[in-house]
Structure formats: C-alpha cells, structure tokens
C-alpha positions in Angstrom: 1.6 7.4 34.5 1.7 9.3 31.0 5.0 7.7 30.5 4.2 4.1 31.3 1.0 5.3 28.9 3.0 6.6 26.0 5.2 3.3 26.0 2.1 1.1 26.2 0.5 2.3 22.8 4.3 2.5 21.2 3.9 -1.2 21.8 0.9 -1.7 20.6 2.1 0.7 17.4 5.5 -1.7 16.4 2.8 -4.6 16.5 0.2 -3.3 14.7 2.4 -1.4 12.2 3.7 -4.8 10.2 -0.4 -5.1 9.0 -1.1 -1.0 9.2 -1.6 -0.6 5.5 -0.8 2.9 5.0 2.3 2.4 6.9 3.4 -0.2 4.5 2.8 1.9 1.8 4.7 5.0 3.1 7.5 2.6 3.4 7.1 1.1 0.1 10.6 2.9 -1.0 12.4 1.9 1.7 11.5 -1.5 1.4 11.0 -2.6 -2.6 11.6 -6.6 -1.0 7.7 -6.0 -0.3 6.6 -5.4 -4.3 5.6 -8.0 -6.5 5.1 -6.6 -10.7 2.7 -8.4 -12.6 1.9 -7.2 -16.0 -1.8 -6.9 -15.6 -4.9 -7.8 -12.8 -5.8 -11.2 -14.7 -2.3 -12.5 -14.9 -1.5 -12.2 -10.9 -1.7 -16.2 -10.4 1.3 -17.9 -9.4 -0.4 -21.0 -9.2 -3.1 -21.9 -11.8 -7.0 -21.9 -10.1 -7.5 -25.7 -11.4 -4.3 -26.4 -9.3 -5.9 -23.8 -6.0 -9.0 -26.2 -6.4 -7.4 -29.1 -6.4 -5.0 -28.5 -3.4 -8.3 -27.6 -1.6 -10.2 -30.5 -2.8 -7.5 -32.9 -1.9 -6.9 -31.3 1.7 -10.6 -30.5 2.7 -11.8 -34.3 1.3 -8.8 -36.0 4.5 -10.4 -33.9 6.6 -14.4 -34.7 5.9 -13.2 -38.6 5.6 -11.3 -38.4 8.8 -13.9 -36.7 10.9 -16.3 -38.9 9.3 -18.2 -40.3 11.5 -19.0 -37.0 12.7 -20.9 -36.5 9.5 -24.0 -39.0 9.5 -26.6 -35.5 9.5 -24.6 -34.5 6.3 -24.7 -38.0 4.1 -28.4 -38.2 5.1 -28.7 -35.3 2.7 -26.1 -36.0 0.1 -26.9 -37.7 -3.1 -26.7 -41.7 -3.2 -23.5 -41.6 -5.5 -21.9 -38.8 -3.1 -22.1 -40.9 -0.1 -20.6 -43.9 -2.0 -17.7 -42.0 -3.1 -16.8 -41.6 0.7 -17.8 -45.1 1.5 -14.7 -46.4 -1.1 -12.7 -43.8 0.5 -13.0 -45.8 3.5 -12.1 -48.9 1.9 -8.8 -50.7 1.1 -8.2 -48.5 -2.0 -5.0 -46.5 -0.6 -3.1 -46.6 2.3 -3.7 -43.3 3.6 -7.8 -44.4 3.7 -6.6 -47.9 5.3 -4.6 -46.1 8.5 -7.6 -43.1 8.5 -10.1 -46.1 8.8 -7.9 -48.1 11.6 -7.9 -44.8 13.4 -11.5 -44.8 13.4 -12.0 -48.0 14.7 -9.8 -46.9 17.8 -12.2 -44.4 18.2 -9.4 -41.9 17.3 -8.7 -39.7 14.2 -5.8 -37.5 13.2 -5.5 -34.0 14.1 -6.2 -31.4 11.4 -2.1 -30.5 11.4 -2.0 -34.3 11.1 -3.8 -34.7 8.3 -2.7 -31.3 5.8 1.2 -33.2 6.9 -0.2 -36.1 5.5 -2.1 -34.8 2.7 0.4 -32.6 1.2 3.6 -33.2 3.4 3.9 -30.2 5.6 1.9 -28.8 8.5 1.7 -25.1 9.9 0.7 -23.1 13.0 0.9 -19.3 14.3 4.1 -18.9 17.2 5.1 -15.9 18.7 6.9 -14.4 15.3 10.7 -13.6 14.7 10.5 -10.2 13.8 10.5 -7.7 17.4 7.4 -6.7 18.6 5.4 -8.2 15.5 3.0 -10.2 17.5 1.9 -13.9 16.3 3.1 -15.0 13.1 3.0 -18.6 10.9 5.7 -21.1 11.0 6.2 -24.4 9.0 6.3 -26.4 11.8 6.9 -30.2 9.8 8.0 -31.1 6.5 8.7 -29.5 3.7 6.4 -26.5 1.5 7.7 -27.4 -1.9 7.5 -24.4 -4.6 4.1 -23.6 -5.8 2.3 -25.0 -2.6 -0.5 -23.4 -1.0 0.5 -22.9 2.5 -2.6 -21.2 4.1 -5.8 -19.1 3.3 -6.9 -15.6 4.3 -10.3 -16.4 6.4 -12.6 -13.7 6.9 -15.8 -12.0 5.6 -15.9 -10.9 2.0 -17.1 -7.6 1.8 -17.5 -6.1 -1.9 -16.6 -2.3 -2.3 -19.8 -0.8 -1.9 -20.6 -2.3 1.5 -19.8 -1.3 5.0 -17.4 -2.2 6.9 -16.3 1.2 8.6 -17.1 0.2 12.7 -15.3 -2.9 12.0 -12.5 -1.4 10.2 -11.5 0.6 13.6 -8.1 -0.4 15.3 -8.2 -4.1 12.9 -5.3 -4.8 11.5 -6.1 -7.8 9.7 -8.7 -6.7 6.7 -7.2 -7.8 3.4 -7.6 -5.6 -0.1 -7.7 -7.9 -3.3 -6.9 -6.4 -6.7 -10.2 -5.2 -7.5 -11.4 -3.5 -3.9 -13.0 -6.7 -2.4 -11.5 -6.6 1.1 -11.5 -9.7 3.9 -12.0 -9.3 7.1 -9.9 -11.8 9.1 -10.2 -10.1 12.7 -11.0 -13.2 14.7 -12.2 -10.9 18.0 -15.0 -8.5 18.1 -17.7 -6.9 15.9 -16.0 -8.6 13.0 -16.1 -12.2 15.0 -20.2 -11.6 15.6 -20.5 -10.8 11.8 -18.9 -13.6 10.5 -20.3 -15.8 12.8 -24.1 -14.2 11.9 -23.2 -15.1 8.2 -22.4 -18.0 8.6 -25.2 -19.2 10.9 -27.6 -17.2 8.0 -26.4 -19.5 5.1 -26.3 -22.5 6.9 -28.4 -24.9 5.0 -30.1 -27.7 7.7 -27.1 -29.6 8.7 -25.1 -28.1 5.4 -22.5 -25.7 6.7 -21.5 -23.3 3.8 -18.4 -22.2 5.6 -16.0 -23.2 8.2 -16.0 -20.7 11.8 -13.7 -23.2 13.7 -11.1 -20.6 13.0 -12.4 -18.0 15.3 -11.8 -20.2 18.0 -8.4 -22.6 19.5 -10.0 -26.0 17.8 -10.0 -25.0 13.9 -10.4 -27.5 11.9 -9.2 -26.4 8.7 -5.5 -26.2 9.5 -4.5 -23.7 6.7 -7.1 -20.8 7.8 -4.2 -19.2 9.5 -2.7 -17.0 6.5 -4.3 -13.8 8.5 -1.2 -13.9 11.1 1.4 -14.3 8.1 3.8 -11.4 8.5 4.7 -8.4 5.7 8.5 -9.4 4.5 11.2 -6.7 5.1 14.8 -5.9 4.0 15.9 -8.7 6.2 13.4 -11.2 5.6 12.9 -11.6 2.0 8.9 -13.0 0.9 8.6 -16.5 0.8 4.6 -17.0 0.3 2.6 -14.7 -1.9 -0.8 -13.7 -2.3 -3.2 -15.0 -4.6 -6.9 -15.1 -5.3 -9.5 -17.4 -5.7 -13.0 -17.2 -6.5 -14.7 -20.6 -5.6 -16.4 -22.5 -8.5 -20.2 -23.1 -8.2 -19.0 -27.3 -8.7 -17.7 -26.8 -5.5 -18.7 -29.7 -3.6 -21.3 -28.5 -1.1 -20.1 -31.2 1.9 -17.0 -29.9 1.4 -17.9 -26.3 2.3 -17.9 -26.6 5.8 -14.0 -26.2 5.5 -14.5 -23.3 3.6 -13.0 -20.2 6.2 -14.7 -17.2 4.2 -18.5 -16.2 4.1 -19.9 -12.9 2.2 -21.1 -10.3 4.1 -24.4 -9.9 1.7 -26.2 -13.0 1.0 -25.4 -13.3 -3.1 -26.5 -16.4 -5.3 -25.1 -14.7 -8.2 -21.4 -14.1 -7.3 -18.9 -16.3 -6.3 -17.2 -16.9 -3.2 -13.7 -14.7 -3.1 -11.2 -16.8 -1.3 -7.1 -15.6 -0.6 -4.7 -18.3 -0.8 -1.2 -18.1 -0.3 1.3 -19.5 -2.4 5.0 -21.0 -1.7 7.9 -18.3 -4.0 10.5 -21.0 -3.0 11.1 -24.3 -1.7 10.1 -23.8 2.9 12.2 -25.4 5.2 10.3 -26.7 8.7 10.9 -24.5 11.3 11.1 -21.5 8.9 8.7 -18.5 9.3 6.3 -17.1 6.6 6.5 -13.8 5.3 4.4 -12.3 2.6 4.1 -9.6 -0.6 1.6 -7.5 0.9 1.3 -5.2 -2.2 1.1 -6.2 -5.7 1.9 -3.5 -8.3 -0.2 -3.7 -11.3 1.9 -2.4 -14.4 
C-alpha cells in the first residue's frame, strides 16, 4: 500500500513539475532553452499591442457575428451605429460574412476552432502532450501559425500583488507571474473556478458580459483561451510561442468582452484589464505541439 502510495504522488509530481515554478527555476542552469533576455520590462513585446488588439478584434468580431443571432439582448443595448456595423457584416461585403450568413440561414454556424481557422488560418486544442507524464498540452491542430501570430491567451483571474490568493495557490499549477508581480490564475477546477466564476457574474452588466467563463467548461467559445495547458520548453523541445502581456485598452469594444477569458479579482475602474497572450518565435506546422519561455530575464 505505501508503495503503490509513493508511486501515485511521483505521478502526480512528473506532471505537475513542468508548471511547478520553483522547479523550473532550480533547473534554470540545466536548461538555458527556457530563458528569453530582454533588455528591459517595457521592451518585452514580440509583437506590438496595436497588432495584440487587432488579432483580438479581428478573431472575437467572427465569433460575435457568427453566434449572432444569439445576441438580440446585447444589440438592444448597443448604440444605433454599433448595431449597424454588424448588420453590414452580415451583408454581401466579404465572402467570409456571405458563407457565415448562409450558415445562419441553415440554422447552423461554425464552430469556434472553425472560425479562429478561418479568421487567421490555423486552429488549436489541448491533447494528451508529447512530453512523458506532462499531462494535457496544446497542439496546432490545422493550418499554419505564421511568425508573430498570437496562438492562445492565459485565462484566469488577475490578481495584483497585494491581494490574496494563498488558499487558491495550494497544489495549482497553473497561476501565471507577469513582469511586474500581477499573477493569473488559470486553474479551471476548484476554489479558483468559484472565484472567477463570482467575478465574472459581479461585473456583469444586464445582458453585457465583461468577460468570457466558457473556458471553465468543455464548450468554450473563445477557442484561444487554452494557453494555460501550453507546456515549459526543454533541452529537447526548443520554445516555439512566447509570453507576452497585454493590458486591454478602455476603447475596447464592450460587446466584444464577453470573449474576453480574464476578470480581476477586485472590482477596479481605474486599472486596466491585464491579459497574457502568447506569441508564435517561428513559423508552426499543424500537428506540432506548443511549448513556451516560462521565464523572461530582465537585463
């Protein structure tokens, strides 16, 4: 019984030690494939943040026109020249709209995959990982992730330095540090599932979701809030995607929210939304698995 015990939580322990971070860091040495230099906090951007909004924009706007008429409560609400915007996006003006609409009218629409494939000509989706005993992990599963790309996002709450997140720190193995001490909890079971799910339902605005909780659960709608399951890199498996963050712009439009898959723990007006995206180092073939910088070394 010990035995069978002991092997249990060794298990558990090659699983959970690919996202431990002080194990990561203890092995920093052995594995310098895991470092990324930048020259200073505010230069740490692969990818410029007008082209992170834009890849966002782009990707979350397919989604809200192809679930459309799903959102009648939400254009009751949205200013006259909003709702017409969408009402052209529905028209003849580009293909893409044209097949979307057809859809519609079969009473069908795309799947989320469907539409990031679509959208930016690649889809992806957790599978049992290639590394042994690493658990889930993210795989391009069609097309191609061109350079530069933003493959997924970090969900999670956003808690800032000062608040607490010690109970639902215990055994998680997926809370994410940014540069400056903000940290993302992207546990999708437990305490940390009831407090996202608590924030969320607290900013909710009428029928105006300020953030997307789909990804707690088997139907999530935005199909890049998977970047949580996205394996540390080794000596063998060199990074492909990086990690870079975002802070969401106040002109973020508010319909478009609901595909947001972050919410801060602490209800603030003031500051920003802090998003993680992650970012293509090199050209991803389908059928390739993703595999991150974990630390970035500020020099």
């Amino acid at each position: 019984m010990p035995g069978r015990l002991m092997r249990g939580l060794w298990q558990r322990w090659r699983r959970y030690r690919y996202r431990f971070v002080p194990w990561i860091a203890l092995n920093l040495s052995h594995n310098p494939r895991t470092l990324r230099y930048v020259p200073e906090e505010s230069k740490d951007k692969v990818i410029s943040d007008e082209d992170v909004l834009g890849t966002l924009l782009k990707v979350f706007q397919a989604l809200f026109v192809n679930d459309f008429s799903k959102q009648s409560d939400i254009l009751t609400v949205l200013p006259e020249p909003v709702k017409s915007k969408y009402q052209d996006l529905l028209s003849v003006q580009h293909p893409r709209v044209k097949q979307l609409e057809y859809r519609h009218q079969q009473q069908n629409t795309f799947t989320p995959e469907e539409i990031l494939y679509k959208t930016l000509g690649f889809s992806v989706a957790r599978a049992p990982s290639s590394l042994i005993s690493a658990g889930k992990g993210v795989f391009v599963t069609k097309g191609l992730v061109r350079k530069g790309a933003v493959v997924s996002m970090y969900p999670g709450t956003v808690y800032q330095k000062y608040e607490p997140i010690f109970f639902q720190s215990i055994g998680n193995p997926f809370i994410f540090r940014c540069l400056d001490g903000v940290l993302i909890d992207g546990n999708d079971k437990g305490i940390s599932k009831v407090v996202y799910r608590s924030c969320s339902g607290r900013d909710q605005l009428g029928p105006l979701k300020m953030s997307d909780s789909t990804w707690l659960t088997s139907e999530i709608h935005n199909p890049l809030a998977i970047g949580q399951y996205v394996n540390n890199c080794s000596n063998d498996r060199a990074a492909n995607v990086c990690y870079q963050e975002f802070d969401v712009p106040a002109v973020f439009p508010i319909e478009l929210k609901q595909y947001l898959p972050n919410i801060a723990y602490s209800y603030d007006k003031q500051s920003p939304l802090r998003c993680v995206i992650l970012v293509a180092l090199r050209d991803i073939e389908q059928g390739e698995e993703l595999f991150s910088n974990y630390y970035t070394i500020v020099s």
